[in-house]
C-alpha positions in Angstrom: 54.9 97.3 158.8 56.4 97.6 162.3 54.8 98.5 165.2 56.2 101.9 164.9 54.7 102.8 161.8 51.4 101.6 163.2 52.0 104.3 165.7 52.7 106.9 163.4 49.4 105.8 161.3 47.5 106.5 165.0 49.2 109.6 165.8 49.6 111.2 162.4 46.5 110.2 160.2 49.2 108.6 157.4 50.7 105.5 157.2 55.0 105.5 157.5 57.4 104.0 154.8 57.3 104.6 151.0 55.1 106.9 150.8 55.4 107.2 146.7 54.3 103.3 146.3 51.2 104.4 148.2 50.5 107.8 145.7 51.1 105.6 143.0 48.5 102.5 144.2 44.8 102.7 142.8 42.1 103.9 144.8 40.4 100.4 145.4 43.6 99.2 146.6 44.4 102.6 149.5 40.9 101.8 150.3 41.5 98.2 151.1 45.1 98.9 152.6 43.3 101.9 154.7 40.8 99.7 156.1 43.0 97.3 157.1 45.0 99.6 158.7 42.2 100.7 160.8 41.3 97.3 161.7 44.8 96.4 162.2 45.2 99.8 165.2 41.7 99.1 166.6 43.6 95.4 167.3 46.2 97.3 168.5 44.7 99.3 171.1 42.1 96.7 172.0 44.7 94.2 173.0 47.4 96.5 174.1 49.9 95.2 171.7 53.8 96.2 173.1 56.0 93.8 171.1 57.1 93.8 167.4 55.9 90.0 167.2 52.6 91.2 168.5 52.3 93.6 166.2 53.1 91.5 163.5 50.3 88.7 164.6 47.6 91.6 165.0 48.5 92.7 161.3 47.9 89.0 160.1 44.8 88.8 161.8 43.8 91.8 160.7 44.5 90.5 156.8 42.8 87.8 157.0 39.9 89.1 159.1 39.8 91.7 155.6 40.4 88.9 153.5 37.5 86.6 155.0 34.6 89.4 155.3 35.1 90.4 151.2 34.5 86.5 150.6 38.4 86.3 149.5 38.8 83.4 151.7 36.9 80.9 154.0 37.8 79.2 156.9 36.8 75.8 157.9 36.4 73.9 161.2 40.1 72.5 161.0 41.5 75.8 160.3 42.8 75.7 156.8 42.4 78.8 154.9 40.9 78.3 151.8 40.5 80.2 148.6 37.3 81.4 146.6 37.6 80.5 143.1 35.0 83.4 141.5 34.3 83.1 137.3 35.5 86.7 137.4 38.5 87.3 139.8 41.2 90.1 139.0 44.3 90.3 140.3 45.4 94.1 140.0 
């Protein structure tokens, strides 16, 4: 997403782009992509972000901060991401 859609996600209330993919998404997942979207402008704002690269980095972060607090991922010291392997894990 650029940093211009990010914008329009602030300003409008609605994220920019194809906006039938999102319709057509389940609720779990607009729920997921909508709170990473707010984390992702809360970065935004908080670290005045100007640049398309910045935007980009915040939008990672954001993913994996997402990614790390639903216990989809850990982190160790040495910084390699590392999966959860759950009995029960759906990919939908």
């Amino acid at each position: 997403m650029t940093l211009c859609a990010y914008c329009h996600v602030e300003e409008h209330g609605q994220v920019g782009g194809d906006v039938g993919a999102q319709t057509e998404a389940s609720p779990k997942r607009r729920e997921t992509l909508g709170r990473i979207d707010e984390l992702t402008l809360t970065l935004i704002q908080v670290w005045a972000v100007h640049t398309q690269r910045q935007a980009d980095a915040v939008r990672r972060l954001a993913v994996e901060t997402w990614l790390q607090r639903n216990g989809v991922i850990t982190i160790t010291q040495n910084k390699k991401v590392l999966p959860v392997f759950r009995e029960q894990f759906a990919h939908n």
